[in-house]
PATORBA-991270 format. One line per 8 residues: their letters; for each residue x negated, y, z of C-alpha. Coordinates in steps of 0.25 Angstrom, whole numbers. Layout:
// residues N
a) X:Y:Z | ...
This chain:
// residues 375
xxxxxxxx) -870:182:-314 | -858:189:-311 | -845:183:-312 | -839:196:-319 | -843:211:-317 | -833:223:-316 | -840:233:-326 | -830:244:-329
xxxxxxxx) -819:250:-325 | -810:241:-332 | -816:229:-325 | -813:235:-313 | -798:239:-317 | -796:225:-321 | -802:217:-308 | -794:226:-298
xxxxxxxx) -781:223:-308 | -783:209:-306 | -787:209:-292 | -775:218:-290 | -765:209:-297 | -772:197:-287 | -770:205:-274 | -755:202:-275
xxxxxxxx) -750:215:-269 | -762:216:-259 | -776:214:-262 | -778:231:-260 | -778:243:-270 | -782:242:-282 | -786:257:-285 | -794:254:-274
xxxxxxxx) -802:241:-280 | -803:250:-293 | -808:261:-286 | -822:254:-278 | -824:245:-291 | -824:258:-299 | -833:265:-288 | -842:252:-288
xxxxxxxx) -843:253:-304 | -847:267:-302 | -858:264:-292 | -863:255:-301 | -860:242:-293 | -860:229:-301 | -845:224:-297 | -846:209:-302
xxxxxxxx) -843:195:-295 | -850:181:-296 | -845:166:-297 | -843:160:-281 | -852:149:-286 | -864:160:-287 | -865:162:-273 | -874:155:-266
xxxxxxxx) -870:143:-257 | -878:149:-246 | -874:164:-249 | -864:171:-241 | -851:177:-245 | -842:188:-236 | -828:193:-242 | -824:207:-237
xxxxxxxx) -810:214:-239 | -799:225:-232 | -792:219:-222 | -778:227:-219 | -763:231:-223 | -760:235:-237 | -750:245:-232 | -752:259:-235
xxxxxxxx) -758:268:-225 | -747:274:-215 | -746:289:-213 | -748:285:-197 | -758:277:-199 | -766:289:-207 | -761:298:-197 | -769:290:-186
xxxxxxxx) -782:289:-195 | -782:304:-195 | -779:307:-180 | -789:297:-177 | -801:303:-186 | -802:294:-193 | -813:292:-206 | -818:283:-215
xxxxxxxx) -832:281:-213 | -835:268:-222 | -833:273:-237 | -828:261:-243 | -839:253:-237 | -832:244:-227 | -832:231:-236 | -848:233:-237
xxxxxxxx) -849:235:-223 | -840:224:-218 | -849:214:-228 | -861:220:-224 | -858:219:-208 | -852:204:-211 | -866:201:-215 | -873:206:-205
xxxxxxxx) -864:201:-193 | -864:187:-201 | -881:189:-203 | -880:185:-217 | -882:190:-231 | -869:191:-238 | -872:186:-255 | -856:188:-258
xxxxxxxx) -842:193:-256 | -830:185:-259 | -819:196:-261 | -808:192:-252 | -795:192:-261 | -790:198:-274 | -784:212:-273 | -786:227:-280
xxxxxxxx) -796:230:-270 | -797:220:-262 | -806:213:-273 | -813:227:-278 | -819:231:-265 | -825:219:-259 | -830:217:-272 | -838:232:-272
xxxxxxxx) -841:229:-258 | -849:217:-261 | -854:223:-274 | -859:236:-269 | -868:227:-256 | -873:217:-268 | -865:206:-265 | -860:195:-275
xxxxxxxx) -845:196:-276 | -839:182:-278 | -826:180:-288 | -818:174:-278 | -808:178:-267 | -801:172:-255 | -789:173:-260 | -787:173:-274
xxxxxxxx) -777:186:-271 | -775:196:-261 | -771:191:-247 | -766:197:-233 | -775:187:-224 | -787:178:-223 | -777:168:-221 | -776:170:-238
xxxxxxxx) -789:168:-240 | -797:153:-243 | -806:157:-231 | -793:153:-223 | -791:140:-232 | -805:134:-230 | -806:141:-216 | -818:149:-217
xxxxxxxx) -818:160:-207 | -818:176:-211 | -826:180:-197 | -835:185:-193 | -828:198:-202 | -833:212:-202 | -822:223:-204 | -825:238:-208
xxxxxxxx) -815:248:-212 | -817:263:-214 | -818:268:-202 | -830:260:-199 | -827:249:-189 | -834:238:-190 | -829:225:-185 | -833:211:-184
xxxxxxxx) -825:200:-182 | -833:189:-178 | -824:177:-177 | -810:175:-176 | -799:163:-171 | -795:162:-186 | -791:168:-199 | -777:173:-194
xxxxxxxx) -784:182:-181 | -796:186:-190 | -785:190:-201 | -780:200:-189 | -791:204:-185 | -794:210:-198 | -780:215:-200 | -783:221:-184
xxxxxxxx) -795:228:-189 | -788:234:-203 | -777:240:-196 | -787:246:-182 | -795:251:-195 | -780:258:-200 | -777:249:-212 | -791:242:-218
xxxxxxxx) -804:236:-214 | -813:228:-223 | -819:214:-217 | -830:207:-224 | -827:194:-219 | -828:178:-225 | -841:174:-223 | -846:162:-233
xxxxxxxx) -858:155:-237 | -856:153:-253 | -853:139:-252 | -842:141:-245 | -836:154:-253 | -836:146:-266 | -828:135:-259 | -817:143:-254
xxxxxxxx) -814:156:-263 | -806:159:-274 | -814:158:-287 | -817:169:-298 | -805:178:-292 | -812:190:-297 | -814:186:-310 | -799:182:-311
xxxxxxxx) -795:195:-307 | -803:203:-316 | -798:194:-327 | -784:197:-323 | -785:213:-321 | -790:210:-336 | -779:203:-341 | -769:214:-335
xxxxxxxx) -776:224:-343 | -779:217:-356 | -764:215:-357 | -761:228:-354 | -769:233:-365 | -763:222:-375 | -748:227:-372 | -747:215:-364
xxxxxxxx) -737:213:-353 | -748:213:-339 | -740:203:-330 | -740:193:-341 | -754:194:-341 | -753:193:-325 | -746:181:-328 | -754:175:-338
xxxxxxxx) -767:177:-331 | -763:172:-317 | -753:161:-323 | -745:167:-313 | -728:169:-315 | -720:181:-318 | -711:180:-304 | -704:195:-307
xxxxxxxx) -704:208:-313 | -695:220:-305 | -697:235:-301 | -701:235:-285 | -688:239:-276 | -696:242:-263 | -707:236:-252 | -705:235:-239
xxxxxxxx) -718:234:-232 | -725:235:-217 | -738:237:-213 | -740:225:-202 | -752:222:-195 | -761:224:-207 | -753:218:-217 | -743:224:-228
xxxxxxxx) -732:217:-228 | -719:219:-236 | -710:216:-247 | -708:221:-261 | -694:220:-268 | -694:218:-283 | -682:220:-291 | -682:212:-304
xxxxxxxx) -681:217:-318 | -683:211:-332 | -680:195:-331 | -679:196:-315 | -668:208:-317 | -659:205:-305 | -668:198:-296 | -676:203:-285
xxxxxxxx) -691:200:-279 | -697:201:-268 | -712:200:-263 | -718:200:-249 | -731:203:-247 | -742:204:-235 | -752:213:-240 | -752:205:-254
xxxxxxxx) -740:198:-260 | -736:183:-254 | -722:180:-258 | -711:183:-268 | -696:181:-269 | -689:183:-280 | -673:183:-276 | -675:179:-264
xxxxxxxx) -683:167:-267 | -699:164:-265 | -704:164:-278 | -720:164:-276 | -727:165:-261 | -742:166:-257 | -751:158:-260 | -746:163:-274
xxxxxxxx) -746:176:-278 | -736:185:-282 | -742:197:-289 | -733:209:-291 | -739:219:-302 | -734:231:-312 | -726:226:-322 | -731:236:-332
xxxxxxxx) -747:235:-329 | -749:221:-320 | -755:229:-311 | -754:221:-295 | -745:230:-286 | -751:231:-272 | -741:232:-262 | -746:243:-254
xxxxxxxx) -741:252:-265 | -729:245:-273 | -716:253:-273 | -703:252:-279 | -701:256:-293 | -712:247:-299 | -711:237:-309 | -719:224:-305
xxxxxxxx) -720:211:-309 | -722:198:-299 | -731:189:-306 | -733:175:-296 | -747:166:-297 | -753:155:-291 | -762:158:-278 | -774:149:-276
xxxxxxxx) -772:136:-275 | -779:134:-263 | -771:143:-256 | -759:132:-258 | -766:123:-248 | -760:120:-236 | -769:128:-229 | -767:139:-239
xxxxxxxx) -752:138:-237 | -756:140:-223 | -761:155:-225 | -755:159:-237 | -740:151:-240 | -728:160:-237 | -726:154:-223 | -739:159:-217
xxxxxxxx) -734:174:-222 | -720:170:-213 | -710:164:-225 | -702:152:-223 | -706:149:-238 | -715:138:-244 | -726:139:-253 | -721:133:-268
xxxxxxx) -733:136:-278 | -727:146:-288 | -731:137:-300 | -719:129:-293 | -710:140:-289 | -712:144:-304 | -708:131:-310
């Protein structure tokens, strides 16, 4: 039986809500996950998700996702596409055509997909993907948020290879990547492939018999996420304050509250990277806070000293709504709050640290649990 359904629009405003709020900055755009949900609804695709212990220990599970920066579009960039001629040819089905030529390459029959993180679409369109070829969808992730790389993923902690990959983006290349030295060269080769492709490509990737999906994901993410969107809403409609409901809901801590001063950001090699300078208000009137981010948010200061890193998760969201800022689109002017939670435990592991702890992202910082640095 399924695990839980999206039947209406409110279902579907409430799961990319949580997702979004779970994609810490990254994660994609949520007017986009609402968008193919709504299409899917329309189309009258059953949108629902089943237990990991469901699946089969012989079946096989893929995961498929966008691979590529977070950074808006530059006007040069465009400006190539057009002198080149170039024109979308897949309509929106590149994450069915990537699972569908995994399959085929790999010889097998795909029973499931395992959506690969938490975010605003990046958790919506795998999900219709799978839905719309009459796949399970499991309610689980890889990461338990949004993340930059593989190297944020529990397929990297239990070192189960992605490859063999297939990438499609819109134009309609088709690549297979049959093996790789390693996640760090087949994390390029994907980024490689997203910026040939101007900006995304989609890869279905991960391949997993069911026994080995239900021991290495992140349980019953999807349900967590839809239960949070939920909570958002319900206290919104109460005349409830939306962060304390963030807060409540996650066990999370209220780290800051403060009107955006600027971002400064660069489109590197696939990634978004930048900072984003928060001025306080309220309680935190005179203090300052700071957060960089890689695609997705990793580590926060507040006057100058780290007050949450990756692993955990600093969640930035609108003080007024608890709706998740993406920081593809944050400006200055707006009123956020900084909420900070607990990021999966196994992540904390040595080898965790490894690929997700503020010195792989290049900080002379050490990893202190935010349960201690709040203490």
């Amino acid at each position: 039986m399924p695990h839980r359904q999206l039947k209406t629009r409110q279902d579907c405003e409430d799961f990319v809500r949580g997702c979004a709020i779970m994609g810490i900055g990254g994660g994609g755009i949520p007017a986009v996950g609402l968008k193919v949900l709504l299409e899917a609804l329309d189309d009258g695709v059953k949108l629902e998700w089943i237990d990991v212990d469901d699946i089969a220990d012989d079946s096989w599970t893929a995961c498929v996702y966008g691979m590529g920066s977070t950074a808006p579009i530059s006007d040069e960039t465009k400006a190539e596409i057009k002198k080149l001629g170039l024109k979308p040819v897949m309509a929106g089905k590149e994450m069915e055509t990537a699972l569908k030529e995994l399959a085929d390459y790999s010889g097998i029959t795909l029973s499931a997909m395992v959506p690969p993180e938490l975010g605003g679409s990046n958790t919506p369109e795998p999900l219709v993907a799978a839905a719309r070829m009459g796949l399970a969808v499991v309610d689980a992730d890889f990461a338990g948020k949004a993340a930059p790389e593989e190297m944020q993923g529990t397929s990297f902690i239990y070192e189960k290879d992605s490859y063999p990959a297939v990438s499609v983006d819109k134009w309609g290349n088709v690549c297979i990547v049959k093996e790789a030295q390693g996640p760090y060269l087949f994390e390029r080769v994907g980024k490689m492939l997203s910026m040939a492709a101007y900006g995304t490509c989609f890869i279905a990737s991960s391949l997993l018999t069911g026994k080995e999906t239900k021991d290495i994901v992140i349980r019953d993410t999807l349900t967590y996420s839809l239960d949070l969107g939920r909570a958002v809403r319900d206290a919104r409609e109460q005349g409830n304050d939306p962060v304390e409901a963030i807060t409540d809901f996650t066990g999370g801590w209220l780290l800051f509250t403060g009107e955006v001063e600027h971002k400064d950001w660069e489109d590197r090699g696939g990634y978004m990277y930048g900072t984003t300078h928060i001025r306080g208000t309220g309680k935190w009137a005179g203090h300052a806070f700071r957060y960089w981010f890689k695609n997705e948010n990793h580590i926060g200061w507040l006057d100058d000293e780290p007050i949450i890193t990756s692993p955990d998760m600093p969640i930035v969201v609108d003080i007024e709504t608890g709706e998740g800022k993406i920081n593809t689109y944050i400006g200055a002017g707006e009123r956020v709050a900084v909420i900070g939670m607990k990021g999966a435990e196994i992540f904390r592991s040595e080898r965790g640290l490894s690929g997700s702890g503020p010195r792989y992202f290049g900080f002379d910082i050490d990893y202190v649990p935010i349960e201690e640095r709040m203490a």
